[in-house]
C-alpha positions as CSV (number, residue, x, y, z in Angstrom):
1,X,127.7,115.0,101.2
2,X,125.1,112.0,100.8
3,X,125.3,109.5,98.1
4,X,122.5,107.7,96.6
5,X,121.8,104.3,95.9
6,X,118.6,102.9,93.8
7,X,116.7,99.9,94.4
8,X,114.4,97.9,92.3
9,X,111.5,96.4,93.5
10,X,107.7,96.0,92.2
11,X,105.3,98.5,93.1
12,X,101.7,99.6,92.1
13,X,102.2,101.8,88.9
14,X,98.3,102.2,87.7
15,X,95.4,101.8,89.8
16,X,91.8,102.5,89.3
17,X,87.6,101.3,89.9
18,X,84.5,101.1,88.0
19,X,80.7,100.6,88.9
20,X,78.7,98.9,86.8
21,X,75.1,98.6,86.3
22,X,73.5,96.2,84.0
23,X,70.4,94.9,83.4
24,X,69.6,91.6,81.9
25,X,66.2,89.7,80.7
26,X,64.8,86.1,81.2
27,X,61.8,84.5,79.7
28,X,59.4,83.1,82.5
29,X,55.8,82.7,80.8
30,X,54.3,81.5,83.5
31,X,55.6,83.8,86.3
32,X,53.4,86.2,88.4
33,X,55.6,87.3,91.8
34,X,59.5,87.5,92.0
35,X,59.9,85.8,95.7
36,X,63.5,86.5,95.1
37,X,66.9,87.4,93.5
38,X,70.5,86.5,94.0
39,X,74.1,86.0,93.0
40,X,76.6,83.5,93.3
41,X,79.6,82.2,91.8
42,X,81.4,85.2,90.4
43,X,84.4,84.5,88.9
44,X,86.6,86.7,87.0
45,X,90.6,87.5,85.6
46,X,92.2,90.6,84.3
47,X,94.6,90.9,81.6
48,X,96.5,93.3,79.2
49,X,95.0,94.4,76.1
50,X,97.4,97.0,74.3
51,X,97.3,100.3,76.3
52,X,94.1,99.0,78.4
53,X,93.2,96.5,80.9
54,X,90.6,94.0,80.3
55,X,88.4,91.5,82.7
56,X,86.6,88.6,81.8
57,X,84.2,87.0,84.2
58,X,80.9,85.5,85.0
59,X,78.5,84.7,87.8
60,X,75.1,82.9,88.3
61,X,71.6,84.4,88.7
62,X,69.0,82.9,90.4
63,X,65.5,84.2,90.2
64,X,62.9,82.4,92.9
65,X,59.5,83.2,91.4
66,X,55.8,82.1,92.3
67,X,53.3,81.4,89.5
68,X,49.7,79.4,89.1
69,X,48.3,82.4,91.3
70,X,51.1,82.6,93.7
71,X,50.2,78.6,94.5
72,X,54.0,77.2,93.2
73,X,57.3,77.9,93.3
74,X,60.1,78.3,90.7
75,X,64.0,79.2,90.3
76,X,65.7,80.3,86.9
77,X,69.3,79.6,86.8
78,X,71.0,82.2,84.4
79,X,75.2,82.1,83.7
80,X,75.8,85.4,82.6
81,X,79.4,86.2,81.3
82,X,80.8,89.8,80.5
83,X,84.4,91.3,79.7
84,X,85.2,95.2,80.7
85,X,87.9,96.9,79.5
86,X,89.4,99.8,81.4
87,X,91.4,102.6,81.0
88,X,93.6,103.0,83.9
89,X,96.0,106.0,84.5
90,X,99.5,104.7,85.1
91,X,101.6,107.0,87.2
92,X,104.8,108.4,85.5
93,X,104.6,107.1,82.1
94,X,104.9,103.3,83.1
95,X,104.8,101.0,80.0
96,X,102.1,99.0,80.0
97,X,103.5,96.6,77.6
98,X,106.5,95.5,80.0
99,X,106.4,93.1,82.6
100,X,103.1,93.8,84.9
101,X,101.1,92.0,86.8
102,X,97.2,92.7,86.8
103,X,95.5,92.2,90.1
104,X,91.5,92.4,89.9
105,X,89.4,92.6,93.3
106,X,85.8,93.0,93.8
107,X,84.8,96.1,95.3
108,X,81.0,95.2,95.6
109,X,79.9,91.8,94.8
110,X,77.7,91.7,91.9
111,X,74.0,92.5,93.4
112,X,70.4,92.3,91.9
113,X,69.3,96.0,92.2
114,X,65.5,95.7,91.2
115,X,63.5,93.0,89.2
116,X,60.6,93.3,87.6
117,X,58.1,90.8,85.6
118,X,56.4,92.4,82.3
119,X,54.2,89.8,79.9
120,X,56.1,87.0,80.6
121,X,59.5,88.3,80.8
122,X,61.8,89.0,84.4
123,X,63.9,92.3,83.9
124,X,66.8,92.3,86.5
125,X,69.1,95.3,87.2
126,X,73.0,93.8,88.4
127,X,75.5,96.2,90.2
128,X,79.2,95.3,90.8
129,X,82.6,97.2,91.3
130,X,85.5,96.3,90.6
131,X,89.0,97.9,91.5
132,X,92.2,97.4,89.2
133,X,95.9,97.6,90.0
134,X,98.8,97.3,87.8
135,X,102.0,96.0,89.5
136,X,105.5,96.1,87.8
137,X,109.2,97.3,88.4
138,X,110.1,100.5,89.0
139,X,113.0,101.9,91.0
140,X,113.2,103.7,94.0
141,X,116.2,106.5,94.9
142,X,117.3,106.5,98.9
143,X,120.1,108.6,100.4
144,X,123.0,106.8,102.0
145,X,124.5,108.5,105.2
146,X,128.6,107.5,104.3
147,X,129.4,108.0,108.3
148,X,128.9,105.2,110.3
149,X,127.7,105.4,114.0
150,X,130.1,104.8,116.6
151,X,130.0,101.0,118.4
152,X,128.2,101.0,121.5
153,X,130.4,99.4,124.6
154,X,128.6,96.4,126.5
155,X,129.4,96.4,129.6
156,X,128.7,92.5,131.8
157,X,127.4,92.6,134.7
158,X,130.0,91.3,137.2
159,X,128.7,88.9,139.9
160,X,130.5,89.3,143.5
161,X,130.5,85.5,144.6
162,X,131.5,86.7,148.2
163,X,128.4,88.7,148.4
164,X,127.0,86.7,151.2
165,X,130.2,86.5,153.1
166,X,130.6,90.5,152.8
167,X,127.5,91.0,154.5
168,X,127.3,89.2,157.6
């Protein structure tokens, strides 16, 4: 008959992802070509928020733009800050309110999708993805064979110090 013993240890309870797509406006007056569009500097951190999960982050836009007829060169530098909230599916009724840890990663860097320039003002499109996972206690049930093996016998080799004598 096997017994059982359970063992405590921190596991994943909730996991999920989400895709995002924003867009986002900057005045530029004088602007006539978008040259270019990127994204640095995201930052973020995830914490609990009653029965959800929340992120706040940020990142920097830069938008390289050509104006007087395409003769000069520009960048914009735009922070922009957001916070997500999430509602993750924890597996066998965990409580969220007890001791979790929330672990946030970046599924797909934050990306300008498309950008356009209409009277004076850039339109940009930002994708990102992010993946949540909640980590907290939870207990784990193993069986526990009572019978113990048998010892193994080990067995030293025995060196013949006559060997060389017995052979010639």
């Amino acid at each position: 008959m096997a017994s059982y013993k359970e063992i405590v240890t921190k596991a994943i309870v909730g996991k999920g992802k989400k895709y995002f797509k924003n867009s986002y406006t900057v005045e530029a007056k004088d602007a006539t070509n978008v040259l270019g569009c990127w994204v640095i500097n995201h930052k973020f951190k995830g914490y609990k928020t009653g029965e959800k999960v929340g992120v706040d982050g940020s990142f920097d836009v830069n938008i390289w733009y050509s104006y007087e007829n395409d003769s000069k060169t520009a960048v914009i530098n735009k922070n922009i800050k957001y916070n997500d909230l999430f509602n993750i599916k924890l597996k066998e009724d965990y409580d969220l309110q007890s001791d979790t840890d929330i672990i946030v990663r970046t599924l797909k860097q934050p990306t300008c999708s498309s950008v356009n320039i209409n009277s004076g003002i850039i339109s940009f499109d930002i994708e990102k993805e992010l993946g949540i996972e909640i980590v907290g206690e939870t207990k784990v049930k193993i069986g526990i064979e009572e019978d113990e093996e048998p010892w193994d016998e080990i067995i030293d080799n025995v060196i013949n110090e006559n060997y060389i004598e017995e052979t010639n």
